[in-house]
N, C-alpha and C positions, 0 to 999 in steps of 0.2 A: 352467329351460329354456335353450338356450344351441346353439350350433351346432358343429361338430365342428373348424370351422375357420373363421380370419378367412376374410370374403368381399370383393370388393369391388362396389358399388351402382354402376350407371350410370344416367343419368338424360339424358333428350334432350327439350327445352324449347323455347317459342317463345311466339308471339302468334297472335293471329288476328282479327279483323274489325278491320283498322288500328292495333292497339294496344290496344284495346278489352278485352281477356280473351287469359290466360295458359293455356296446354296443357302437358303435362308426358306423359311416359310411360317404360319404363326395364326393366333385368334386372338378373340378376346376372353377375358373372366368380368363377372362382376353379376349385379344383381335389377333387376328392371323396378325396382322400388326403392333402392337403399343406393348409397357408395358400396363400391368391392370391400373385402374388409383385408384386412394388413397382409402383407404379402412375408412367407415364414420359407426358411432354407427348408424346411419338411416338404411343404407344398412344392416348388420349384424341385425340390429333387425327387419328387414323388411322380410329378409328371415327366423329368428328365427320362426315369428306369420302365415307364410306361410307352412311353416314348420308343425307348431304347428296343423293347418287346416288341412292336410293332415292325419296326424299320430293321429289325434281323431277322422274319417271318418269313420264305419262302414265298408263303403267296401273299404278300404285301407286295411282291414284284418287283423293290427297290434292288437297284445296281448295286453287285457288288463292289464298285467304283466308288461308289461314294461311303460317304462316311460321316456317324453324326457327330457333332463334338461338343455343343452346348445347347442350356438350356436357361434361356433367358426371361428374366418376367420385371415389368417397370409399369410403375404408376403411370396414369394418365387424369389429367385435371379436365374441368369439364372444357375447359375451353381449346380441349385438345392438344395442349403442349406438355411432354413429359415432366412428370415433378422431380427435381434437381435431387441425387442421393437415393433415388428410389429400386435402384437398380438391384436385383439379387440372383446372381451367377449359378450355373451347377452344370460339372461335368464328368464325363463318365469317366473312369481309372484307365479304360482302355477306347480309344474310339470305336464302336462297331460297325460295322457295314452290312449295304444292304444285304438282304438273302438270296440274291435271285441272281443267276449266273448267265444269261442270255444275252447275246451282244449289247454295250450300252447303246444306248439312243442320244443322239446330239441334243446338249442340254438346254435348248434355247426348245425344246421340245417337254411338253410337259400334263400330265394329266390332272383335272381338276376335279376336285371336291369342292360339289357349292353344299355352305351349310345354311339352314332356309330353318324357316317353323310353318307355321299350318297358314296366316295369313295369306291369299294370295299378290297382294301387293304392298306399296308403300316406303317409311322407312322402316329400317332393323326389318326387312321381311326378308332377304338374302346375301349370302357374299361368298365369295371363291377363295378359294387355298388349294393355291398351286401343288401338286404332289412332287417332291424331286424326284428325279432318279428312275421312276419307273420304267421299265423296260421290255414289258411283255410286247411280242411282235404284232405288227398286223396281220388280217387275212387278206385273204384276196379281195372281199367286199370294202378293206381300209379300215376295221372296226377290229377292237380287242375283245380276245375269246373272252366271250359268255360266262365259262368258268370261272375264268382268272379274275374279270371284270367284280362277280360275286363275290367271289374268297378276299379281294381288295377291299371290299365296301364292308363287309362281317368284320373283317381287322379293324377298318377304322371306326368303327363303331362300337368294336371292343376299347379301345383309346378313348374316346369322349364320353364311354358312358363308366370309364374306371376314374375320370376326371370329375363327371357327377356326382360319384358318391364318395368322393374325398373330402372328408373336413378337415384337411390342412392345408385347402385353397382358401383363395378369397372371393371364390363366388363359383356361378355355373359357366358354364361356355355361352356368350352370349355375343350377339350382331350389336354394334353401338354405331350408330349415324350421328352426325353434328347437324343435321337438318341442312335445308337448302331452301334459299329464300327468305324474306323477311317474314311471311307466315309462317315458317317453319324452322323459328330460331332456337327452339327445346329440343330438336333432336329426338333420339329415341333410342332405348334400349330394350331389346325383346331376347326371348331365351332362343337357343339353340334346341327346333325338338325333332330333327330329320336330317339325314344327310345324302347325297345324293352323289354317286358315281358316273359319270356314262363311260362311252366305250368308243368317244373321238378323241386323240390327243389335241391341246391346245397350245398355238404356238404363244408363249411367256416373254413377255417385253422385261430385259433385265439386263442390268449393268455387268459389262466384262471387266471382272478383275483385274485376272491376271495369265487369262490362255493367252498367251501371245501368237500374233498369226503371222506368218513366211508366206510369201508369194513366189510362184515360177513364172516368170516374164518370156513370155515368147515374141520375136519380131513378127511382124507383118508385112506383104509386100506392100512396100510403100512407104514404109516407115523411114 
């Protein structure tokens, strides 16, 4: 299995309850006909300050608990294993945090953004990115206001389409699959042309740092 074309990995990182536990979330760049092209401290720090706009936004609804701290981008070979040195850093002078002041939500708690194109199946025709931090309440019915829901999906779509028309990336935002199967050893790369919010939180399968957890042990009769 293998991809049809280097890609490159972004990855946007941070903290959240004071240092306490790490968040991560990310896409891909690159181009559905060509390799991504060279990965430049402009582009990675062009997305970092984009980035940075989004996740301090009021109604992007991220925790003020949390906080972003980098902005990462690494080559990817076709055969899917990072290429060795290809790593290029960028971080903000000050960390920012989110904008949104409403109780945090437990971070094993998480809203998604699948990013899709017009295809309705297949491969590269969709993939999830987890949102951190978010923390608009529920209602009664269990679903996030309508409003809020809106003003989130305009933000992030403000984000990926400042990401579009940057040429100090190395490509667009795009879906990369390694294929699955012997028939479907090329993989695929298709572009990012839609992004889609809804209004259920999802629970996020994700490795605990460093919250450490304390138990109150009570006896039983019989114990």
């Amino acid at each position: 299995m293998s991809y049809p074309h280097e890609v490159v990995r972004v990855t946007l990182s941070g903290t959240m309850f004071n240092g306490n536990e790490i968040w991560s979330t990310g896409f891909f760049l690159g181009h559905e006909g060509a390799d991504a092209d060279p990965i430049t401290e402009q582009g990675v720090a062009d997305v970092g300050a984009a980035w940075s706009t989004f996740w301090t936004s009021a109604t992007s609804l991220i925790s003020n608990k949390y906080a972003f701290t980098t902005c990462k981008m690494v080559r990817v070979a076709q055969d899917g294993k990072t290429i060795a040195d290809s790593a290029v850093y960028w971080s903000p002078s000050s960390a920012p945090v989110g904008g949104y002041g409403n109780p945090t939500l437990p971070p094993q708690i998480a809203l998604v953004a699948t990013l899709a194109n017009s295809l309705p199946r297949g491969l590269a025709t969709k993939g999830r990115m987890f949102l951190p931090g978010v923390a608009s309440p529920v209602d009664s019915t269990g679903h996030v206001n309508t409003t809020e829901q809106t003003q989130l999906a305009t933000n992030l779509k403000t984000f990926f389409d400042s990401v579009y028309n940057d040429a100090d990336l190395p490509g667009n935002p795009v879906l990369a699959s390694l294929g699955r199967g012997p028939l479907l050893q090329g993989g695929a790369i298709r572009n990012v042309t839609q992004i889609r919010i809804g209004n259920v939180y999802d629970t996020q399968r994700r490795r605990r740092n460093a919250l450490t957890e304390t138990y109150v042990v009570k006896p039983v009769a019989g114990g």
